[in-house]
C-alpha positions as CSV (number, residue, x, y, z in Angstrom):
1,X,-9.2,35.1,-7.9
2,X,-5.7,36.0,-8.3
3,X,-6.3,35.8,-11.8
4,X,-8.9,38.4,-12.2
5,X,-7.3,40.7,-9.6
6,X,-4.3,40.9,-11.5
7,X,-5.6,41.1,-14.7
8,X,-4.0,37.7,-15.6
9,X,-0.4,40.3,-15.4
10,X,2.7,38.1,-14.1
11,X,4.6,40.6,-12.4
12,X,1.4,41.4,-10.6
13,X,0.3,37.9,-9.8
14,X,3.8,37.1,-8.6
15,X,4.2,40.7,-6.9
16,X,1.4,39.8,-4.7
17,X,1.9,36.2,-3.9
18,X,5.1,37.3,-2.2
19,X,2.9,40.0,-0.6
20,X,0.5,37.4,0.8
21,X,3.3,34.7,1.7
22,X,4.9,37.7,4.2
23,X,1.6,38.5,5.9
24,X,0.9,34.9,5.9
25,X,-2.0,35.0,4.1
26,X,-1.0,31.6,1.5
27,X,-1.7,29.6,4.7
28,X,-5.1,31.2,5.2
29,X,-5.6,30.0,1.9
30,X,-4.8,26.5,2.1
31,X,-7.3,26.2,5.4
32,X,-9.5,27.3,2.2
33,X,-9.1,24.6,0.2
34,X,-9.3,22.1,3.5
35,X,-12.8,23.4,3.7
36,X,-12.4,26.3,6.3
37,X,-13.3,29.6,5.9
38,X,-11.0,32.4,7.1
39,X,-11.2,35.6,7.9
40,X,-8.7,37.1,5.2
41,X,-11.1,35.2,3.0
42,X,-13.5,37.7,1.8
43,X,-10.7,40.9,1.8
44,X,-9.4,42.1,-1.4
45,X,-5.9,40.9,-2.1
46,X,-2.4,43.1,-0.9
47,X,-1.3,45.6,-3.9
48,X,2.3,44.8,-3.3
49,X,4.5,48.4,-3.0
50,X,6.3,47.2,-6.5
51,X,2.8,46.9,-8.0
52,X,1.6,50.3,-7.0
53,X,4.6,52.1,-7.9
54,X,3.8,50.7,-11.5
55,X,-0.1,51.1,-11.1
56,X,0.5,54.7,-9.9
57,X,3.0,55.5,-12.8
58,X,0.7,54.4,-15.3
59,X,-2.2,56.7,-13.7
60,X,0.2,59.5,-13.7
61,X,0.4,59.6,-17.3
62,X,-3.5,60.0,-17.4
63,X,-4.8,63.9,-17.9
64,X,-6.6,65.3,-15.4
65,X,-10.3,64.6,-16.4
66,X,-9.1,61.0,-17.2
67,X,-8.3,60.5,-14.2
68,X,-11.2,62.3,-12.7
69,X,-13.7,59.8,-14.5
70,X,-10.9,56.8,-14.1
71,X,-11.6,57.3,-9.9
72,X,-15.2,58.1,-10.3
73,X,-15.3,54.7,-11.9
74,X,-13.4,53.3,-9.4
75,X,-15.8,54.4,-6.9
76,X,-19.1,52.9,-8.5
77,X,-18.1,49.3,-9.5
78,X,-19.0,47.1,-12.0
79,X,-20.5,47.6,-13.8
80,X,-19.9,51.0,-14.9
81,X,-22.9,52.5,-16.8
82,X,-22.1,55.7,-18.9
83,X,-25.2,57.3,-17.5
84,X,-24.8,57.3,-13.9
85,X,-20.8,57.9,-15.1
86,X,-21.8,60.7,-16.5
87,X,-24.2,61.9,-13.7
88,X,-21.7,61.2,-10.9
89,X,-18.5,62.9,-12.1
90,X,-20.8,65.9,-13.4
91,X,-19.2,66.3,-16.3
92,X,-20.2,66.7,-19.9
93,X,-21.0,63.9,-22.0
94,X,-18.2,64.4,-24.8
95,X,-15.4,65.0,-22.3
96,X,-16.5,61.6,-20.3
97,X,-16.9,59.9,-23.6
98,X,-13.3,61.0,-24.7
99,X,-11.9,60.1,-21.1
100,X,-13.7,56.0,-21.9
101,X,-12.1,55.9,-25.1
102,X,-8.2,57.0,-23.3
103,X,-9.3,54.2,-20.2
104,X,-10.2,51.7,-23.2
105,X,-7.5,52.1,-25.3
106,X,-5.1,51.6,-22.4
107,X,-6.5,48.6,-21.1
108,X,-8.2,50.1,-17.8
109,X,-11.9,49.4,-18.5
110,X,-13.7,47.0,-21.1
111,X,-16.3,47.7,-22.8
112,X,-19.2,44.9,-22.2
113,X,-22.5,46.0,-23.6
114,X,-24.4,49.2,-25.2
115,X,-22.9,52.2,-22.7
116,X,-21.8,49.3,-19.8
117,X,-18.4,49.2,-18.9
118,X,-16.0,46.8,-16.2
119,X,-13.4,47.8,-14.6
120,X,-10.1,46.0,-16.4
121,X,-8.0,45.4,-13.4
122,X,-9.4,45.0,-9.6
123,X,-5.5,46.3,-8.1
124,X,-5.4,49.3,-10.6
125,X,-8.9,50.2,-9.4
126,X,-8.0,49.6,-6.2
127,X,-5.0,52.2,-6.1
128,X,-6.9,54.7,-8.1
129,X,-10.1,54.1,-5.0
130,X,-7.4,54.3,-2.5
131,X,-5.9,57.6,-3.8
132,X,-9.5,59.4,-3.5
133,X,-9.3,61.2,-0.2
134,X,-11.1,60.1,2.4
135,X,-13.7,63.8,2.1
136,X,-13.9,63.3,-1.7
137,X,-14.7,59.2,-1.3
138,X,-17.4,60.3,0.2
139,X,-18.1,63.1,-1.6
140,X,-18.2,60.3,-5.0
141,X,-20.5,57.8,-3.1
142,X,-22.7,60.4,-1.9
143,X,-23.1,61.7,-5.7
144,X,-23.2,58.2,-7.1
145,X,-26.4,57.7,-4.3
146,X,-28.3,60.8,-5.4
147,X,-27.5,59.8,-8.9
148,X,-28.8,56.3,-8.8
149,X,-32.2,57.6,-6.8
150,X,-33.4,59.6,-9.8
151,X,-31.8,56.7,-12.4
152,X,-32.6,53.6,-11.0
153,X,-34.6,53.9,-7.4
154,X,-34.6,49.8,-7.4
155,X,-31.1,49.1,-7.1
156,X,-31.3,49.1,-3.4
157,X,-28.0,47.1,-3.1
158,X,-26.0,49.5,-4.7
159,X,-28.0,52.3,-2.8
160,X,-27.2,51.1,0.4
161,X,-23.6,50.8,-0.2
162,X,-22.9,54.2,-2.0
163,X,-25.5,55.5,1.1
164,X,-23.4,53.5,3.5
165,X,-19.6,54.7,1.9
166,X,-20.6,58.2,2.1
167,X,-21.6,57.9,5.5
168,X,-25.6,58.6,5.9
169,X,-25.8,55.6,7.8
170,X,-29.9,56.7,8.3
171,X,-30.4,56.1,4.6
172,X,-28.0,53.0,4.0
173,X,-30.1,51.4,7.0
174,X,-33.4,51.7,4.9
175,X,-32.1,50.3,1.7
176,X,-29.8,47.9,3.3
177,X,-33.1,46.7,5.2
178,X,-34.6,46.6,1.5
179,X,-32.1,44.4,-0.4
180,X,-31.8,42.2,3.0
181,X,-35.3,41.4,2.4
182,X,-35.6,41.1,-1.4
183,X,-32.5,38.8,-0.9
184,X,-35.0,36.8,1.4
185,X,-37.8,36.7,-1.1
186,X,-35.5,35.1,-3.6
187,X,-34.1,32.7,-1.0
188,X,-30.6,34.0,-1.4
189,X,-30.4,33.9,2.3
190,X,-26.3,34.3,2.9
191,X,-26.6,37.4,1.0
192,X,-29.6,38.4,2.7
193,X,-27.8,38.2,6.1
194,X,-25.4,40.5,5.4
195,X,-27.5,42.8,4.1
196,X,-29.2,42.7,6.9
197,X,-26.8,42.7,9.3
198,X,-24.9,45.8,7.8
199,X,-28.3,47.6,7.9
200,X,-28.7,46.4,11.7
201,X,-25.5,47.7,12.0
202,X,-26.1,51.1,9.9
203,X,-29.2,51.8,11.7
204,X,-27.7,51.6,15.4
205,X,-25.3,54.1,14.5
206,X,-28.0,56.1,13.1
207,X,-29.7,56.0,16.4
208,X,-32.7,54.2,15.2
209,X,-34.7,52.9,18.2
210,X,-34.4,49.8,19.3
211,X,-37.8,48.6,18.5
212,X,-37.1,49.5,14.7
């Protein structure tokens, strides 16, 4: 896991070792390996302040639309699909083309299949997510939701996250509620309670009654 959030980068994988031995977190880990499960377990790894300052450098050097589609990529996850990229950051095709090639040819994303994209580096994308503010994060998911609706109405996972993000807990209930129960169909029954329980959890601060 270190591994593939650091890219496999040294002074990244070192950087946030040291970060996780001060908030004790290398302990955590080793009640891990002893079989345990704790509760740092399942957070995404500290981007240590050395880290970011090169992480945010690098990003500086971006132009603006680079950027723009860099954080909109940030925002949807793997994978990145040029469509819904496209779709999301509202933007024309040949300026979000020209932006994949810049984030390609510097390392940030990797191209994997015919217009399907990953992000290169969980910590970059997680400083380029994190600088999004906290209106326009929402803004993104909410976009990247209305997007994937028209696209692809049956990725009700990825629905109910983007619905969830961008805060329409009434809608993120309903697909969360969805992908809880296709989870069950396939017997993928972990994954299928947490579905389920973020939709439980979605729709009581939507207000749903309790009967539903």
């Amino acid at each position: 896991r270190l591994h593939r959030e650091t890219g496999g980068n040294a002074l990244f994988a070192l950087e946030t070792l040291l970060a996780m031995r001060d908030r004790g977190t290398l302990e955590e880990g080793h009640a891990l390996l002893a079989g345990l499960q704790p509760a740092e377990s399942g957070k995404e790894l500290p981007v240590a302040p050395r880290v970011r300052a090169v992480i945010e450098s690098r990003i500086s050097l971006l132009g603006d639309e680079v950027v723009e589609v860099y954080q909109m990529a940030s925002v949807i996850g793997d994978p990145v699909r040029l469509e819904l990229l496209e779709a999301a950051a509202d933007l024309t095709r040949p300026v979000v083309l020209d932006a994949v090639d810049e984030l390609i040819h510097r390392g940030l994303l990797r191209e994997v299949g015919d217009g399907v994209y990953r992000l290169a580096h969980d910590q970059i994308r997680q400083v380029a997510y994190e600088a999004i503010g906290t209106v326009r994060r929402q803004s993104s998911h909410m976009s990247i939701a209305e997007s994937l609706i028209r696209m692809d109405p049956d990725q009700v996972e990825e629905l109910g996250h983007h619905f969830l993000q961008a805060g329409d807990s009434h809608r993120a209930a309903q697909y969360l509620l969805r992908a809880g129960l296709r989870s069950v169909g396939l017997s993928a029954f972990a994954t299928a309670a947490s579905h389920l329980e973020e939709a439980r959890m979605a729709a009581d601060e939507a207000g749903w009654p309790d009967s539903e």
